[in-house]
BADRENGU-596314 format. One line per 10 residues: number of its first residue (from 1); for each residue x, y, z of N, C-alpha, C. Coordinates in steps of 0.1 Angstrom, whole numbers. Layout:
REM BADRENGU-596314
NUM) X:Y:Z:X:Y:Z:X:Y:Z  ...
REM end
This chain:
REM BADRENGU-596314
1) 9:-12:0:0:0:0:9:12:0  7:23:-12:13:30:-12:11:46:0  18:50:7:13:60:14:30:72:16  20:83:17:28:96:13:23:104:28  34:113:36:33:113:44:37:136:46  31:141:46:39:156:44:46:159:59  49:165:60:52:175:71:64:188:68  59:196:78:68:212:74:62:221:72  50:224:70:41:231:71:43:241:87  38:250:85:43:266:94:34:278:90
11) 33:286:98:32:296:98:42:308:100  44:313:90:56:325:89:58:339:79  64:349:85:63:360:79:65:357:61  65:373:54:65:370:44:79:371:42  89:367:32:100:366:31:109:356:39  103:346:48:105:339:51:108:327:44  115:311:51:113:298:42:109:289:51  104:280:43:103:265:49:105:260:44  107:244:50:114:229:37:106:223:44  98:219:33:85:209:32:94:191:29
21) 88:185:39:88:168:38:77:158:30  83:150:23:73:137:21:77:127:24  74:117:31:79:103:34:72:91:26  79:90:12:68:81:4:69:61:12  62:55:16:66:44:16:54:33:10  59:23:5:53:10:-5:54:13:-16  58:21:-25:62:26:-36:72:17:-41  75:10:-55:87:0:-55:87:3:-71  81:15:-78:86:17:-90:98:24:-93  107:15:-105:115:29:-110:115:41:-120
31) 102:41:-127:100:54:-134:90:61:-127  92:70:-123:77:77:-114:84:93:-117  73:97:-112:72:114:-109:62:116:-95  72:122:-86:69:130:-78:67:145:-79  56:148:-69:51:161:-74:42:169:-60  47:182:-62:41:188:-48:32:197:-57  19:197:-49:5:206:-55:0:214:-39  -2:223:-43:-13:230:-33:-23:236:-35  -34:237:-25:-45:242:-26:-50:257:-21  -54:265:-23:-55:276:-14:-71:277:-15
41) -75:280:0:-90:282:3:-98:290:-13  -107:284:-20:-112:285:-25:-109:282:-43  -98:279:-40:-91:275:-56:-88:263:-57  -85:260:-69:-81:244:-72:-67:241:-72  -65:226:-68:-49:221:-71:-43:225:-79  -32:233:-75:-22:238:-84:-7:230:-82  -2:225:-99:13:221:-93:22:230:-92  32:231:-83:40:238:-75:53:228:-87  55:219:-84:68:213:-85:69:197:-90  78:192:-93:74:176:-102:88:175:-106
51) 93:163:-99:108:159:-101:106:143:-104  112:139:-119:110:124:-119:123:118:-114  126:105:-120:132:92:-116:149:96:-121  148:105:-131:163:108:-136:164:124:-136  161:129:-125:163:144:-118:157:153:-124  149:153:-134:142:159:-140:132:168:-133  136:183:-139:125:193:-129:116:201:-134  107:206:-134:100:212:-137:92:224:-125  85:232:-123:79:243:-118:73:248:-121  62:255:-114:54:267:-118:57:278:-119
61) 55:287:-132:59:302:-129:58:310:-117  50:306:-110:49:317:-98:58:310:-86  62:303:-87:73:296:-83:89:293:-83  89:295:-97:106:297:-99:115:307:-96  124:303:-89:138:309:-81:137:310:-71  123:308:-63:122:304:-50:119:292:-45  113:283:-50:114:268:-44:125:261:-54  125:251:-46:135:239:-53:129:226:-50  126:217:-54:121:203:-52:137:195:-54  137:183:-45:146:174:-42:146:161:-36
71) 149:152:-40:144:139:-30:162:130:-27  157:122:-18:165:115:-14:164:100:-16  171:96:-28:166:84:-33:169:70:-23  180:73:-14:180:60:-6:170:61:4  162:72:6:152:70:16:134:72:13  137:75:-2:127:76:-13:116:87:-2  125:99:-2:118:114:8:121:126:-4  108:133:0:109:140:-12:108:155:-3  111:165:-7:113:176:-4:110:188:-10  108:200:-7:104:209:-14:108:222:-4
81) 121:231:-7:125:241:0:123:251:-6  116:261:1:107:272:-5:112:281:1  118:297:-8:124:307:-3:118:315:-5  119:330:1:109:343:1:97:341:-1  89:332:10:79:335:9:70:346:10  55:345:2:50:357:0:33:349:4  29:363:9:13:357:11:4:348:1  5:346:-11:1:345:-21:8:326:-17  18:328:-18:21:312:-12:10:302:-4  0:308:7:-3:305:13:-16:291:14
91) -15:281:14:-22:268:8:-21:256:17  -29:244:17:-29:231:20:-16:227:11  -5:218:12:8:217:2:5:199:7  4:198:-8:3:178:-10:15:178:-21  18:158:-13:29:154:-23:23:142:-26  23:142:-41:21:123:-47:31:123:-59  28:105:-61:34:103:-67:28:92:-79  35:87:-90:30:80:-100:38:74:-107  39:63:-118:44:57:-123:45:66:-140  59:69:-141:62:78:-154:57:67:-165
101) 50:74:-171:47:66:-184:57:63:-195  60:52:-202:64:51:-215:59:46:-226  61:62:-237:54:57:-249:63:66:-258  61:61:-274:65:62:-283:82:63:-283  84:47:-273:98:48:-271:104:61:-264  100:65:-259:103:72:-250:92:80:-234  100:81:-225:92:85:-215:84:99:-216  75:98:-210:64:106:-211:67:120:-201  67:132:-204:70:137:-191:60:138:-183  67:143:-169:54:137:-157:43:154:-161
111) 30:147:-158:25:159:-155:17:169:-147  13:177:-153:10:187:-142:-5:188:-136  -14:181:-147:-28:180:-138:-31:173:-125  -38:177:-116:-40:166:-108:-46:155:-107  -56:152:-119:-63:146:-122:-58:130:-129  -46:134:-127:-35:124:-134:-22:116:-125  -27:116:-114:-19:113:-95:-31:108:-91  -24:98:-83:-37:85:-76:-34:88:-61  -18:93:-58:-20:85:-46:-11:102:-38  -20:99:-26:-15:118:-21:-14:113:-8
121) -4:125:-2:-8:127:12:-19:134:16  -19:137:31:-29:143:40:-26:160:37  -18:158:34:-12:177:33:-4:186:47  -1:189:47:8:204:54:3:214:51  0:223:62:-5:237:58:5:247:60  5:260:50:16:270:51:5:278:50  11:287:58:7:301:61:17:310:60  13:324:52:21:332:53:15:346:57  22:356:61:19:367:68:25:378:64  17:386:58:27:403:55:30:410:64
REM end
């Protein structure tokens, strides 16, 4: 059974950071994409970040040069260290994960809907404050 676990979630000024945790365990694929999404009161899942199997990164514009996504493959933990935070940050922060697809001889890149991830954590909440 696969299960995903967040923690790191805070409340903190703006310009602040935090480093967000996922602890994936029963997972035993080796093509996948991991991926951190959040939610903010009243809006829909947004992806934040999505690192596959061969270091591959991707981001959201409102995102780039302040977070970084990273995992630890001997302990299959995934991470997400977020800098200058800003109120706008502010959201429920889920990590899942999935099996990278391959087709047309080649792998598929992971993506960004959520609609397209089966298996999530409980979430971490960030708060931010001007």
């Amino acid at each position: 059974q696969v299960q995903l676990v967040e923690s790191g979630g805070d409340s903190v000024q703006a310009g602040g950071s935090l480093r967000l945790t996922c602890e994936v365990s029963g997972w035993y694929g080796r093509a996948y994409c991991l991926a951190w999404f959040r939610q903010a009161p009243g809006k829909d899942h947004e992806m934040v970040a999505v690192i596959d199997n061969n270091g591959g990164r991707s981001y959201a514009d409102s995102v780039k040069g302040r977070f970084t996504i990273s995992q630890d493959n001997a302990k299959f933990t995934l991470y997400l260290q977020m800098n200058n935070l800003t109120p706008e940050d502010t959201a429920m922060y889920y990590c899942t994960v999935r099996t990278r697809e391959w087709t047309n001889r080649s792998f598929r890149a992971c993506p960004i809907s959520r609609d397209e991830y089966s298996y999530w954590g409980q979430g971490t909440q960030v708060t931010v404050s001007s």
